[in-house]
mmCIF file as gemmi writes it, N, C-alpha and C atoms, coordinates in Angstrom:
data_model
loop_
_atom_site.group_PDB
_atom_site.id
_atom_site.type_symbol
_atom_site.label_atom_id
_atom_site.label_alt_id
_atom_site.label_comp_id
_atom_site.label_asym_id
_atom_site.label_entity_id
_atom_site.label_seq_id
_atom_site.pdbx_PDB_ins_code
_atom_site.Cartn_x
_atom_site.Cartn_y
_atom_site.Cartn_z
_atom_site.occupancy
_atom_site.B_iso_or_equiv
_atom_site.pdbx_formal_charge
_atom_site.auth_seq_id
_atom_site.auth_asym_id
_atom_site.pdbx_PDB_model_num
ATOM 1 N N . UNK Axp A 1 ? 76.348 109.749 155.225 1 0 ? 1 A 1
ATOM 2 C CA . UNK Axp A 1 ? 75.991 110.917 155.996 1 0 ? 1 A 1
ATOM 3 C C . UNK Axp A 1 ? 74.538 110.85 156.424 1 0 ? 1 A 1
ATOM 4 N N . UNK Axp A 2 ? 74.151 111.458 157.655 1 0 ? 2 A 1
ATOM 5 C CA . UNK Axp A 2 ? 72.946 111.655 157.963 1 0 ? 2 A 1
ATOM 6 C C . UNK Axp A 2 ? 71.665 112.376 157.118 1 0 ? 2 A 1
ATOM 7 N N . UNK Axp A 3 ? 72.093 113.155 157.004 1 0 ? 3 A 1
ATOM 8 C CA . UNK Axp A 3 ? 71.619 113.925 155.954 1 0 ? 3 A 1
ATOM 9 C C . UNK Axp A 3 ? 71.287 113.514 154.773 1 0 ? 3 A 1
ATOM 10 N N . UNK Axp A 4 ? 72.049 112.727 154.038 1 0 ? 4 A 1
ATOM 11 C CA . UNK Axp A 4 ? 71.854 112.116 152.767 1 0 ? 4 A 1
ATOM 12 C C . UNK Axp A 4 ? 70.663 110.559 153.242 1 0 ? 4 A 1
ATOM 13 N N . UNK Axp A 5 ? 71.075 110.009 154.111 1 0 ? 5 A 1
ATOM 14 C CA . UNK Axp A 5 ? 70.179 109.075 154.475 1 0 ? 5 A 1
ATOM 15 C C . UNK Axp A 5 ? 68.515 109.801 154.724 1 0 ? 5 A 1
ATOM 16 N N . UNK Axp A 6 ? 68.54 110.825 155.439 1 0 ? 6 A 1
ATOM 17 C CA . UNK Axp A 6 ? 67.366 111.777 155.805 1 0 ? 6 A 1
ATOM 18 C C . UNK Axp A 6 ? 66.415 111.787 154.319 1 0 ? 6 A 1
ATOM 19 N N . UNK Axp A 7 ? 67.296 113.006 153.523 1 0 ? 7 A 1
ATOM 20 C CA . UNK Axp A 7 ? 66.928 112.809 152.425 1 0 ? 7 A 1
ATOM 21 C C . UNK Axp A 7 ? 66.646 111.761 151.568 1 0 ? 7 A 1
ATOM 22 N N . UNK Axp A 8 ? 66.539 110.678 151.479 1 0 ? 8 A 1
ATOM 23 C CA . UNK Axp A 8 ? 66.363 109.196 151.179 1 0 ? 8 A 1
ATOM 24 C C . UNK Axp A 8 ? 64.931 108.935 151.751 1 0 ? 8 A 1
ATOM 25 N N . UNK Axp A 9 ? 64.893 109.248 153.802 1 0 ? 9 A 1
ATOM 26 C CA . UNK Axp A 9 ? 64.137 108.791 153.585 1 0 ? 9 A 1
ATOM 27 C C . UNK Axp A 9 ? 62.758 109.614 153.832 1 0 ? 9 A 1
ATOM 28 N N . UNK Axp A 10 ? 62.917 110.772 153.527 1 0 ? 10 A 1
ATOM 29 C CA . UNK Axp A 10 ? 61.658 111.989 152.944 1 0 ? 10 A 1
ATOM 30 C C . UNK Axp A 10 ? 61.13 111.784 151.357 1 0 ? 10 A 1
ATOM 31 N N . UNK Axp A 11 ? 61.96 110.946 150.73 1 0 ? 11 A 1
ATOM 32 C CA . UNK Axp A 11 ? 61.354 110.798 149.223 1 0 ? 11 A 1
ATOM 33 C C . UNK Axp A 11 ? 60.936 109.717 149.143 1 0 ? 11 A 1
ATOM 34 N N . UNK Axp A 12 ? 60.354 109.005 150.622 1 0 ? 12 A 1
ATOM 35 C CA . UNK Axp A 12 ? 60.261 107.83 150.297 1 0 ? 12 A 1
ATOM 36 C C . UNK Axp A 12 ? 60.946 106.268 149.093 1 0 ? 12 A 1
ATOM 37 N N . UNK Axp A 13 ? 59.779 106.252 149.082 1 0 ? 13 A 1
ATOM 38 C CA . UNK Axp A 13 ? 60.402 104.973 147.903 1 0 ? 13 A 1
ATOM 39 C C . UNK Axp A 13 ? 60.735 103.694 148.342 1 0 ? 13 A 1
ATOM 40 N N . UNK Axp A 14 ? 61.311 102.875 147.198 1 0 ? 14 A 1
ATOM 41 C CA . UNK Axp A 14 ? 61.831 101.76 147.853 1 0 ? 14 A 1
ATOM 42 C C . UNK Axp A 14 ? 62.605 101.173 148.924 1 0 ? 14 A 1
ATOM 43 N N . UNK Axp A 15 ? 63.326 102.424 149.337 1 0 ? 15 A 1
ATOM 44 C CA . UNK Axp A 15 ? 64.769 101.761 150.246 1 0 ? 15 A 1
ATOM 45 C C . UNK Axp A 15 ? 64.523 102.834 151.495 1 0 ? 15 A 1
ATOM 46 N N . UNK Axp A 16 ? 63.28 103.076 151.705 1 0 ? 16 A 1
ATOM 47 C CA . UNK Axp A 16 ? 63.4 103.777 152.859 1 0 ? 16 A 1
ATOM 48 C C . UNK Axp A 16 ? 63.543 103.584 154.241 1 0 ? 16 A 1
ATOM 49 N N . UNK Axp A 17 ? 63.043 102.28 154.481 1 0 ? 17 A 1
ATOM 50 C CA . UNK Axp A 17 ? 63.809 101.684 155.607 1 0 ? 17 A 1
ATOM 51 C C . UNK Axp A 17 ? 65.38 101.454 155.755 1 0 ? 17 A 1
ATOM 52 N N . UNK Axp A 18 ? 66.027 101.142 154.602 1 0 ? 18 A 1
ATOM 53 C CA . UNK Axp A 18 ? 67.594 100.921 154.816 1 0 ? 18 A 1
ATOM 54 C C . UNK Axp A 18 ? 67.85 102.341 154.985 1 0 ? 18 A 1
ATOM 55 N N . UNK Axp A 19 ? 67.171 103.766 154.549 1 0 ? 19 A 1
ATOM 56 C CA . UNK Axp A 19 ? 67.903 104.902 154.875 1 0 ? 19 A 1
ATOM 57 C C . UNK Axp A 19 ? 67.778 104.884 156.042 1 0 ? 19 A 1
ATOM 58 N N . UNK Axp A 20 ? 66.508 104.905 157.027 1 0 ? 20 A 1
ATOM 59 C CA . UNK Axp A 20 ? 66.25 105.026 157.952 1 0 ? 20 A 1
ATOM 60 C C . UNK Axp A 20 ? 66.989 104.065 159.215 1 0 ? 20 A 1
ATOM 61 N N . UNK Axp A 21 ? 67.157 103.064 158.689 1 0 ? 21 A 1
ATOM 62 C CA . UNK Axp A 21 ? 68.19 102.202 159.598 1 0 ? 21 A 1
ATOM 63 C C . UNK Axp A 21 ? 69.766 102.565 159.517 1 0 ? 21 A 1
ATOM 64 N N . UNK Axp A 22 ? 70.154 103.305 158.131 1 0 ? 22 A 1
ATOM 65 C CA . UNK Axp A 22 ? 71.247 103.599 158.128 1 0 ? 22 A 1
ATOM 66 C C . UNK Axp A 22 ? 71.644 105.025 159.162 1 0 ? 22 A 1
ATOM 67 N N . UNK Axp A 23 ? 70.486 105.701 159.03 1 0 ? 23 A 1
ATOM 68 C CA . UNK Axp A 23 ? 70.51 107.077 159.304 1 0 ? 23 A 1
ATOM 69 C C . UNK Axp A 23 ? 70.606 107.124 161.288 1 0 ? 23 A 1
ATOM 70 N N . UNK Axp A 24 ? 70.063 105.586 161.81 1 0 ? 24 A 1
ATOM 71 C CA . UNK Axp A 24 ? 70.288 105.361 163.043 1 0 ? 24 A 1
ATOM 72 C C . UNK Axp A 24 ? 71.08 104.899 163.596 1 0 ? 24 A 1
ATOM 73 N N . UNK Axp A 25 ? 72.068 104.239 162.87 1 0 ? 25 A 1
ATOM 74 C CA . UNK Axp A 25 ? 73.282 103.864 162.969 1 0 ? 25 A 1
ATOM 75 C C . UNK Axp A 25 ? 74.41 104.513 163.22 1 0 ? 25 A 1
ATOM 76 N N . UNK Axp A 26 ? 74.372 105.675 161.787 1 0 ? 26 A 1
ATOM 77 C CA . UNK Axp A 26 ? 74.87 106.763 162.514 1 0 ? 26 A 1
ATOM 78 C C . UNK Axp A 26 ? 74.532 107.913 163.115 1 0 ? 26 A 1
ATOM 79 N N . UNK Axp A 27 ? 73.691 108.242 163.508 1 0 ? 27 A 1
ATOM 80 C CA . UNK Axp A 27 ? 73.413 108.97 164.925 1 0 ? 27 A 1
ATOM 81 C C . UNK Axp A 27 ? 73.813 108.03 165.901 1 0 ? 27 A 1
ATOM 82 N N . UNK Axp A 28 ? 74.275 106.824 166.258 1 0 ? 28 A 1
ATOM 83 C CA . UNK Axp A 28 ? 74.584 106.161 167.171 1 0 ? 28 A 1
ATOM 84 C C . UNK Axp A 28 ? 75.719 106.217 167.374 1 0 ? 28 A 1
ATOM 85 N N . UNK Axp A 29 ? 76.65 106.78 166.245 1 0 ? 29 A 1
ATOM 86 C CA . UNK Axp A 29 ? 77.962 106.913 166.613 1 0 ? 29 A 1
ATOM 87 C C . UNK Axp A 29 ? 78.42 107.413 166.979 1 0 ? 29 A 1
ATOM 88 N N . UNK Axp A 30 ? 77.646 108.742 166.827 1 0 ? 30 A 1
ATOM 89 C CA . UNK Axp A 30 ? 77.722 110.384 166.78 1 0 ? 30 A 1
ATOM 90 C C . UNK Axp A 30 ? 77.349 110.386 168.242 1 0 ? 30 A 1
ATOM 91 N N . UNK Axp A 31 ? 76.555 109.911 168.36 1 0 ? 31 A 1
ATOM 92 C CA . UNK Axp A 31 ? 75.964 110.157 169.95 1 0 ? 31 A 1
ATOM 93 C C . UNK Axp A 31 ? 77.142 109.554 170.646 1 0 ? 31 A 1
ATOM 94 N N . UNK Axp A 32 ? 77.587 108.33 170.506 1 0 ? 32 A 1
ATOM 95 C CA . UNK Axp A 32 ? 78.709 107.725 171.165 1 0 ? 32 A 1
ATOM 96 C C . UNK Axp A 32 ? 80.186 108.216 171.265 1 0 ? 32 A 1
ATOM 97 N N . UNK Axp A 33 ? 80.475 108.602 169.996 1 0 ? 33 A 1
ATOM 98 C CA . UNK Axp A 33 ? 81.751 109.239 169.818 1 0 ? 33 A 1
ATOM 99 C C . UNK Axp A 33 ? 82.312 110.594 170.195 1 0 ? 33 A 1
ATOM 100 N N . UNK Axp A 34 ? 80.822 111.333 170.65 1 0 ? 34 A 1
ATOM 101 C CA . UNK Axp A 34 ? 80.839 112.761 170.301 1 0 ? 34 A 1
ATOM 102 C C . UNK Axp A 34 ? 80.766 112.958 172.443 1 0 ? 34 A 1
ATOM 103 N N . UNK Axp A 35 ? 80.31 111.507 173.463 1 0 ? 35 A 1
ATOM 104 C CA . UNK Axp A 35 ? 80.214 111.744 174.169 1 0 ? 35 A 1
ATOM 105 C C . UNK Axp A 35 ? 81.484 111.318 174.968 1 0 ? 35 A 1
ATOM 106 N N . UNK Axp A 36 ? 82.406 110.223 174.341 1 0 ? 36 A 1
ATOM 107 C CA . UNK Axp A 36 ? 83.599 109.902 174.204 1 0 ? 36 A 1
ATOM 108 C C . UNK Axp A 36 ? 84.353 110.805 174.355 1 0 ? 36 A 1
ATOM 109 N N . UNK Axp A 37 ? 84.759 112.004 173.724 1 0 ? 37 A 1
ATOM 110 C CA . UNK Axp A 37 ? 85.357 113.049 173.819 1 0 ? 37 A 1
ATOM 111 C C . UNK Axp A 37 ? 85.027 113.973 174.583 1 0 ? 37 A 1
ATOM 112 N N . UNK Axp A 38 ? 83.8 114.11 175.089 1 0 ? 38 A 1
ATOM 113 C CA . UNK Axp A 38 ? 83.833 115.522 176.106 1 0 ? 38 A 1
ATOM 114 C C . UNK Axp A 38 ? 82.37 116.204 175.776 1 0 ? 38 A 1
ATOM 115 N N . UNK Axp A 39 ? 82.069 116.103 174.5 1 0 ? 39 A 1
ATOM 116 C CA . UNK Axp A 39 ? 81.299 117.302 174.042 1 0 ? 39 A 1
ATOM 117 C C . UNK Axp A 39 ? 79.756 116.705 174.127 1 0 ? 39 A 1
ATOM 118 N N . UNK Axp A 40 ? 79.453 116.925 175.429 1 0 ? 40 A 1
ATOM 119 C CA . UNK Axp A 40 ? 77.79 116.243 176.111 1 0 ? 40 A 1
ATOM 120 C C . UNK Axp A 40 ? 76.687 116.994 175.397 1 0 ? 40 A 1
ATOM 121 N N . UNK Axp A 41 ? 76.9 118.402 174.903 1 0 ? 41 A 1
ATOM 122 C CA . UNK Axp A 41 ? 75.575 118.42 174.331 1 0 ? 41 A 1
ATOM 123 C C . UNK Axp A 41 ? 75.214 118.291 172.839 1 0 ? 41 A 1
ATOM 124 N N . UNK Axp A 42 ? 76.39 117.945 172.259 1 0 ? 42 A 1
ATOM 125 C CA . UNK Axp A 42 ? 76.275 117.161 170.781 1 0 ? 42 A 1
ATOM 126 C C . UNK Axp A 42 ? 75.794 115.675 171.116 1 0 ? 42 A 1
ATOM 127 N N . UNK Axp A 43 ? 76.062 115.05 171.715 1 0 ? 43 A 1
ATOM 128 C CA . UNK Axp A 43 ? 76.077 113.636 172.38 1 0 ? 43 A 1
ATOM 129 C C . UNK Axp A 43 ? 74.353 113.584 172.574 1 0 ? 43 A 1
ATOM 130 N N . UNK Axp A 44 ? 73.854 114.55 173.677 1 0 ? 44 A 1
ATOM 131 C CA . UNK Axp A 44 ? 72.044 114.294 173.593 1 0 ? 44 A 1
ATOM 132 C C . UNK Axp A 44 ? 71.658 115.057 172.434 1 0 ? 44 A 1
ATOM 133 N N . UNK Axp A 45 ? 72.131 115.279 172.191 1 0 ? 45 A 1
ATOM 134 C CA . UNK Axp A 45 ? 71.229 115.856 170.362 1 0 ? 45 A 1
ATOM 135 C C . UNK Axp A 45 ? 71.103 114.861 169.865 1 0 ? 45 A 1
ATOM 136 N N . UNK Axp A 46 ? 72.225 113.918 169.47 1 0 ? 46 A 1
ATOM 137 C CA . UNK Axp A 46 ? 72.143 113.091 168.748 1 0 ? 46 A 1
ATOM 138 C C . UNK Axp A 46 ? 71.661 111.712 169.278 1 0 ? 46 A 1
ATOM 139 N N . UNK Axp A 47 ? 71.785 111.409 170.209 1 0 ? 47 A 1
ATOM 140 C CA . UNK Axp A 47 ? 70.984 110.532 171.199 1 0 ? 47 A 1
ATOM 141 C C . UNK Axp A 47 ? 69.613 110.913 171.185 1 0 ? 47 A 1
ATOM 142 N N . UNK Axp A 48 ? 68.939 112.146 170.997 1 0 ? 48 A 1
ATOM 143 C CA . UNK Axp A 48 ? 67.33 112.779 170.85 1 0 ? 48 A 1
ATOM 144 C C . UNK Axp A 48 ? 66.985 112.332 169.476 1 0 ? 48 A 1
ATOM 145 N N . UNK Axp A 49 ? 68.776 111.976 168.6 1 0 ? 49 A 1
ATOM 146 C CA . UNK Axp A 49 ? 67.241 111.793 166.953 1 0 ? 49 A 1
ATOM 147 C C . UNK Axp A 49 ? 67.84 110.296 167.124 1 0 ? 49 A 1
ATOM 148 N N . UNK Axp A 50 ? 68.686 109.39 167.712 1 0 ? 50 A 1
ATOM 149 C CA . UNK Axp A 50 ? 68.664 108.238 167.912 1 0 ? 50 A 1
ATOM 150 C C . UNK Axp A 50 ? 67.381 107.574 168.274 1 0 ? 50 A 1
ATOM 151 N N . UNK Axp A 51 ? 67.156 107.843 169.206 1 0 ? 51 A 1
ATOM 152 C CA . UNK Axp A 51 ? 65.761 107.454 169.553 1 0 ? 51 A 1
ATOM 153 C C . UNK Axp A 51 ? 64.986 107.71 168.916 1 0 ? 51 A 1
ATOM 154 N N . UNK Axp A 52 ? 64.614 108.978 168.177 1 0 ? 52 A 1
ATOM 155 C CA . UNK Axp A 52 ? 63.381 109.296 167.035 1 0 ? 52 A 1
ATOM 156 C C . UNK Axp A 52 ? 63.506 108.097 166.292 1 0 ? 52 A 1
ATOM 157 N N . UNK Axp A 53 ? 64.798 107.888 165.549 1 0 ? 53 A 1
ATOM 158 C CA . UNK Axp A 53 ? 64.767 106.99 164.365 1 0 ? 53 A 1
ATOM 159 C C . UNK Axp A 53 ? 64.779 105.676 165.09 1 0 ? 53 A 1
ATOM 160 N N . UNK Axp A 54 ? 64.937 105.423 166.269 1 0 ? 54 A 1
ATOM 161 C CA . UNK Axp A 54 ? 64.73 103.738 166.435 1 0 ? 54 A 1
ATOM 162 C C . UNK Axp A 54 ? 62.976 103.923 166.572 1 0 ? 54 A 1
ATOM 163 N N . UNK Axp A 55 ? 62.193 104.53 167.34 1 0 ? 55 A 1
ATOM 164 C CA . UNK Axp A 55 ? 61.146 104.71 167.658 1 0 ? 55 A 1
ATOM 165 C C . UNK Axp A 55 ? 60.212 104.559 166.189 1 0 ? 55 A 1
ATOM 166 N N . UNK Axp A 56 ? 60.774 105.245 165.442 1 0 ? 56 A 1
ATOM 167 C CA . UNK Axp A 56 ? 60.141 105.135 163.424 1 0 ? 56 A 1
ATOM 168 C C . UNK Axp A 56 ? 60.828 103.887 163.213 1 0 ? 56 A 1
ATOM 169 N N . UNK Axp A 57 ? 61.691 102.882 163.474 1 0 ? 57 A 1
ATOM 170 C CA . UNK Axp A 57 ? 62.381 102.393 162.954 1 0 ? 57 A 1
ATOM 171 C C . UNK Axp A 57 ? 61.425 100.695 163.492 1 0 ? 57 A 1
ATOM 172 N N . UNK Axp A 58 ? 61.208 100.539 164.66 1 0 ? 58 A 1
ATOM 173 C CA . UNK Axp A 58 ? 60.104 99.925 165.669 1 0 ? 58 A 1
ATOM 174 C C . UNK Axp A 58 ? 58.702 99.963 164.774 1 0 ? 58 A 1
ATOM 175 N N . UNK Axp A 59 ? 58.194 100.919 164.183 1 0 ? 59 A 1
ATOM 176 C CA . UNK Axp A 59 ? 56.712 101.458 163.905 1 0 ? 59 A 1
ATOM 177 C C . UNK Axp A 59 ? 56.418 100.411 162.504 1 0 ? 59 A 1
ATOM 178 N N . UNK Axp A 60 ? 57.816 100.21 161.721 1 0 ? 60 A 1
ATOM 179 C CA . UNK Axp A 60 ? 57.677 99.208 160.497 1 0 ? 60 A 1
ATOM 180 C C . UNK Axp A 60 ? 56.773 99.535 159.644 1 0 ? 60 A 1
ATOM 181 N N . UNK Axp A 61 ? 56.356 101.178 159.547 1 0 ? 61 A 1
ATOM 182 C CA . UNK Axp A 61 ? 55.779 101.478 158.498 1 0 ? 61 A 1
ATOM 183 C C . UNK Axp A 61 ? 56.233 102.675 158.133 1 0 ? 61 A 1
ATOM 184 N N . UNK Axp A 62 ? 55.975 102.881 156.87 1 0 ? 62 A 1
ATOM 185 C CA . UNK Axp A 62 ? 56.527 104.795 156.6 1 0 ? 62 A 1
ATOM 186 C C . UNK Axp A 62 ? 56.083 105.506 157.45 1 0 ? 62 A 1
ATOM 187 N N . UNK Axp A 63 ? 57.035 106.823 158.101 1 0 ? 63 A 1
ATOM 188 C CA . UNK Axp A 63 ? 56.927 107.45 159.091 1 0 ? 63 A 1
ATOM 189 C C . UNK Axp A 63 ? 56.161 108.283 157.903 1 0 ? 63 A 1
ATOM 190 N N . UNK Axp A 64 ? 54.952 109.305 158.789 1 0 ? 64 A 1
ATOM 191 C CA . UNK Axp A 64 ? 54.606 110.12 158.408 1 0 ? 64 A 1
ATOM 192 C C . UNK Axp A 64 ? 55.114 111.106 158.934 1 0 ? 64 A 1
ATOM 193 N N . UNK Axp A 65 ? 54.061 112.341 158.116 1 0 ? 65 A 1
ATOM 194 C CA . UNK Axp A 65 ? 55.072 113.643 157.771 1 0 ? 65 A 1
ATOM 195 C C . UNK Axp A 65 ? 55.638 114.569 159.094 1 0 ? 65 A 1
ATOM 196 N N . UNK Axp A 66 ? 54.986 114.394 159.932 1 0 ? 66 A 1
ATOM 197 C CA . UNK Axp A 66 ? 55.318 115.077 161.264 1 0 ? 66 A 1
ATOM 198 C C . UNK Axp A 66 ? 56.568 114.295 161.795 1 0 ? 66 A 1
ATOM 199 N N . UNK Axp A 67 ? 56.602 113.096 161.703 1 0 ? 67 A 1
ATOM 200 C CA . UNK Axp A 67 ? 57.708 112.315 162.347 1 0 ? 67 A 1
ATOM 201 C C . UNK Axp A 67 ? 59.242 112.692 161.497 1 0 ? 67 A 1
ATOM 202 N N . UNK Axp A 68 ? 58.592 112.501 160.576 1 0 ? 68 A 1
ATOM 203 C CA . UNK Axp A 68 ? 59.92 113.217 159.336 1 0 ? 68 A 1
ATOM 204 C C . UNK Axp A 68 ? 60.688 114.457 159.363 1 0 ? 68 A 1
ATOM 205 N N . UNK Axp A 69 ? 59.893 115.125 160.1 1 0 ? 69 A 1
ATOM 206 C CA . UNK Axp A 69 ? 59.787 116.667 160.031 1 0 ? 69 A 1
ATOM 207 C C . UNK Axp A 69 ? 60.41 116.936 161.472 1 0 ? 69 A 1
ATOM 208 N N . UNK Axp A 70 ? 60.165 116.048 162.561 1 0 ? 70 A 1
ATOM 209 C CA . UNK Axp A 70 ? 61.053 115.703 163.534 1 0 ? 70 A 1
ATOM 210 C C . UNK Axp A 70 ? 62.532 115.514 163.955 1 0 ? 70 A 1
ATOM 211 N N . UNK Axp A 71 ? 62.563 114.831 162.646 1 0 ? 71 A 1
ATOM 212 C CA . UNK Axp A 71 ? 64.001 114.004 162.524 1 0 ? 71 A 1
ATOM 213 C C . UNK Axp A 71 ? 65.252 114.568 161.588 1 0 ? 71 A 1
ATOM 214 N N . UNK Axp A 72 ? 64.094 115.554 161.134 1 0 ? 72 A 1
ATOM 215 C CA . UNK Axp A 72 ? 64.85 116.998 160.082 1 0 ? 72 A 1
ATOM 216 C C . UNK Axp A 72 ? 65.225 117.912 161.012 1 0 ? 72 A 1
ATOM 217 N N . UNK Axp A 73 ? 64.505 118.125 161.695 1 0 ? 73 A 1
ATOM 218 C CA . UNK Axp A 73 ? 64.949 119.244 163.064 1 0 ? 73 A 1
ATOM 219 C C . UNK Axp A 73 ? 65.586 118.383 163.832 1 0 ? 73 A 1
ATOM 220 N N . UNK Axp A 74 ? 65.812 117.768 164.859 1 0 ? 74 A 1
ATOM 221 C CA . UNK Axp A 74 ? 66.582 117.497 165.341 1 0 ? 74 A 1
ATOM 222 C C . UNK Axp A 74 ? 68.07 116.806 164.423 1 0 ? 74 A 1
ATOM 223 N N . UNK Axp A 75 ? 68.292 116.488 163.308 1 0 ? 75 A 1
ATOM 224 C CA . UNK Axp A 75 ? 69.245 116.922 162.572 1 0 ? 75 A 1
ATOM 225 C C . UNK Axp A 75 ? 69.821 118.165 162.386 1 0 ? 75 A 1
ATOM 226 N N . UNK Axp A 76 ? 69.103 119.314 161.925 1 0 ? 76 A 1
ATOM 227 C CA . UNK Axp A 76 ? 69.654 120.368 162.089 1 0 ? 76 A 1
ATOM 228 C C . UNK Axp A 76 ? 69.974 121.043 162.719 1 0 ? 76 A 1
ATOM 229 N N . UNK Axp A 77 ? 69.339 120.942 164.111 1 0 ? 77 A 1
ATOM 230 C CA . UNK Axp A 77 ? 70.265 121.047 165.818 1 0 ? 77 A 1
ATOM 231 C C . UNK Axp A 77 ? 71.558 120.772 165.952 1 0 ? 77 A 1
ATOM 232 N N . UNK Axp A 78 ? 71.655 118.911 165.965 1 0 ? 78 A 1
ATOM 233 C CA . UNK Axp A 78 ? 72.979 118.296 165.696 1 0 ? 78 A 1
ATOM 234 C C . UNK Axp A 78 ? 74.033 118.994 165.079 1 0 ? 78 A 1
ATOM 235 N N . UNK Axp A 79 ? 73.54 118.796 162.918 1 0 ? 79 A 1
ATOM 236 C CA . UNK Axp A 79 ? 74.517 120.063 162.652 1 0 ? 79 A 1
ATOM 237 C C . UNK Axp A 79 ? 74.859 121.198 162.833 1 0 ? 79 A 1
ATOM 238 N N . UNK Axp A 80 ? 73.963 122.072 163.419 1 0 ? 80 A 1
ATOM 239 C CA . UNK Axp A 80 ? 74.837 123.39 163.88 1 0 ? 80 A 1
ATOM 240 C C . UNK Axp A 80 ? 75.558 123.335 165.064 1 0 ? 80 A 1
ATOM 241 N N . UNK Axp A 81 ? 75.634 122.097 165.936 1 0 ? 81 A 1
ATOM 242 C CA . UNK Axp A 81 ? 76.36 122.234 166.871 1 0 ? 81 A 1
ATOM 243 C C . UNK Axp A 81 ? 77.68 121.217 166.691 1 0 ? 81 A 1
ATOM 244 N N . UNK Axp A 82 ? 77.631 120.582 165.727 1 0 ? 82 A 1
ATOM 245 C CA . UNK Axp A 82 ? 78.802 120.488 164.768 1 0 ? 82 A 1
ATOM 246 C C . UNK Axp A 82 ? 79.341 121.096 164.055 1 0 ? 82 A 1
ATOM 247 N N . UNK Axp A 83 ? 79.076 121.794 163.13 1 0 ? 83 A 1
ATOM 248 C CA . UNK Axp A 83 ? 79.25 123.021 162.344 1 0 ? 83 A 1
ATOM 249 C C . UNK Axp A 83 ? 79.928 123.835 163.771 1 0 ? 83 A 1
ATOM 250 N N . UNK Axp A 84 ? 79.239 124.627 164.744 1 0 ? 84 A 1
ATOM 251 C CA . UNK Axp A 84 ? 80.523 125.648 165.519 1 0 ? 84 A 1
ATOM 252 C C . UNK Axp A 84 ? 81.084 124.655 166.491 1 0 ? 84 A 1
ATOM 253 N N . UNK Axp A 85 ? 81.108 123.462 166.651 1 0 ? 85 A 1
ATOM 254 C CA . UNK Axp A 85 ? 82.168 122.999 167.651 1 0 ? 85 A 1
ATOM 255 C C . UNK Axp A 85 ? 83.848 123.359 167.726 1 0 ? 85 A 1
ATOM 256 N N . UNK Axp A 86 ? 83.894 123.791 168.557 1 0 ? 86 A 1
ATOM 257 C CA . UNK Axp A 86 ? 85.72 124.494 169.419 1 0 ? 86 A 1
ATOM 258 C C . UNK Axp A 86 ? 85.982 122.839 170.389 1 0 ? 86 A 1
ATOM 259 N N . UNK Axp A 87 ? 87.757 123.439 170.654 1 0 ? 87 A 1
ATOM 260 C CA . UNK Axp A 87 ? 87.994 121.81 171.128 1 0 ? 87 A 1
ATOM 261 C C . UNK Axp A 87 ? 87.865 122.559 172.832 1 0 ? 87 A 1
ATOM 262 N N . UNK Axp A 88 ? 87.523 123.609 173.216 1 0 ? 88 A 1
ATOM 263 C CA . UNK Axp A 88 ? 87.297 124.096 174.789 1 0 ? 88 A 1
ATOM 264 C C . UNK Axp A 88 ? 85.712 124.099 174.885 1 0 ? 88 A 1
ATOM 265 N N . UNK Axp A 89 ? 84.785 123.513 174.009 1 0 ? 89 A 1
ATOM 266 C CA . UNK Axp A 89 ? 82.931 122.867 174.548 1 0 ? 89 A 1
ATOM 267 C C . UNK Axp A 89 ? 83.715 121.628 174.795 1 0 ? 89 A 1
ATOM 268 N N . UNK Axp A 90 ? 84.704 120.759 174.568 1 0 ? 90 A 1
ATOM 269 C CA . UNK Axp A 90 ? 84.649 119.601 175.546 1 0 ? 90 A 1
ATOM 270 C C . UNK Axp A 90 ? 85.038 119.446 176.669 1 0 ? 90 A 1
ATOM 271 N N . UNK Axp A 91 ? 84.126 118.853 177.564 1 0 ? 91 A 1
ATOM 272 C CA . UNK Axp A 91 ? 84.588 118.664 179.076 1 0 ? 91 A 1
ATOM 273 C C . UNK Axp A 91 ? 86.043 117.638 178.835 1 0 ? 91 A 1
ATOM 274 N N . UNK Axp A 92 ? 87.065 117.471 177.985 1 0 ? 92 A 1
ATOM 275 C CA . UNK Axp A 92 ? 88.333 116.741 178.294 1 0 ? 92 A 1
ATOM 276 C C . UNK Axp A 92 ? 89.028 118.307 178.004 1 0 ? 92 A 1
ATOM 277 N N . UNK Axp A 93 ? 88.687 119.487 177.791 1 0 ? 93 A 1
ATOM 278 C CA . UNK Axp A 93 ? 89.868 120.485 177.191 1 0 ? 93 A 1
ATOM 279 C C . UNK Axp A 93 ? 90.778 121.104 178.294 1 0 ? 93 A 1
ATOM 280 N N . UNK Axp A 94 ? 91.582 121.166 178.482 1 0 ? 94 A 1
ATOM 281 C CA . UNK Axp A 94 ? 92.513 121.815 179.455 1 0 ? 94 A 1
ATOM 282 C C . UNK Axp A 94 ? 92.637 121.058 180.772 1 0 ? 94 A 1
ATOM 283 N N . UNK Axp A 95 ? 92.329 119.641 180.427 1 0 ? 95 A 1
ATOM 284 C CA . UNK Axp A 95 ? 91.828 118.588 181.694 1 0 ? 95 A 1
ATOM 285 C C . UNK Axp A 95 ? 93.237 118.791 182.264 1 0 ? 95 A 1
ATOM 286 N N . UNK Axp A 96 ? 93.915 118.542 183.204 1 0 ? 96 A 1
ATOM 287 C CA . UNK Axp A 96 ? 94.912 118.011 183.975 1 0 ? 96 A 1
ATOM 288 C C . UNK Axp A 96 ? 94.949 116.844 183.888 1 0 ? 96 A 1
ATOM 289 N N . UNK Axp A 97 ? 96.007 116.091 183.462 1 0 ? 97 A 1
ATOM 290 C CA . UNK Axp A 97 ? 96.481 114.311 183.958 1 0 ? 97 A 1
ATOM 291 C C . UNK Axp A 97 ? 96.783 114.738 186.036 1 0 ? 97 A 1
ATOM 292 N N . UNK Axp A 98 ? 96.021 113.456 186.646 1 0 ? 98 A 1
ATOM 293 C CA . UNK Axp A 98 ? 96.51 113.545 187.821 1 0 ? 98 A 1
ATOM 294 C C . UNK Axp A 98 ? 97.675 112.636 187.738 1 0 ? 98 A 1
């Protein structure tokens, strides 16, 4: 989970790059999968902390605290718009087959 990777890598430590690479990985899916289906503004949310975390991920040093604090908020964007997602926010809902 994102979140659990997040948390990983706010306590720093040893493995904070693998959280941080993990944690971009999946936002990459999320961004991909979530735009796959219809639902475009889960898709740039998560595409907004994709890029945060490749951008920290590029920098090859511990992100400091503002960048962290970044990547916590735009996480918690993401999840609340996961948390209330309906299947009529996707542009495929009530589509017509031509």
């Amino acid at each position: 989970m994102v979140s659990q990777h997040l948390a990983e890598l706010n306590m720093g430590g040893g493995d904070w790059q693998q959280a941080l690479t993990d944690a971009l990985e999946l936002a990459h899916k999320i961004k991909g999968s979530s735009g796959t289906i219809g639902y475009t503004m889960i898709s740039k949310v998560a595409e907004a902390l994709e890029f945060h975390l490749r951008d920290l991920d590029e920098e090859d040093a511990y992100p400091e605290e503002a960048a962290r604090e970044r990547a916590n908020s735009l996480f918690s964007e993401l999840n609340a718009l996961l948390s209330d997602m309906k299947p009529e926010q996707s542009s495929l809902f009530n589509r017509t087959l031509a």
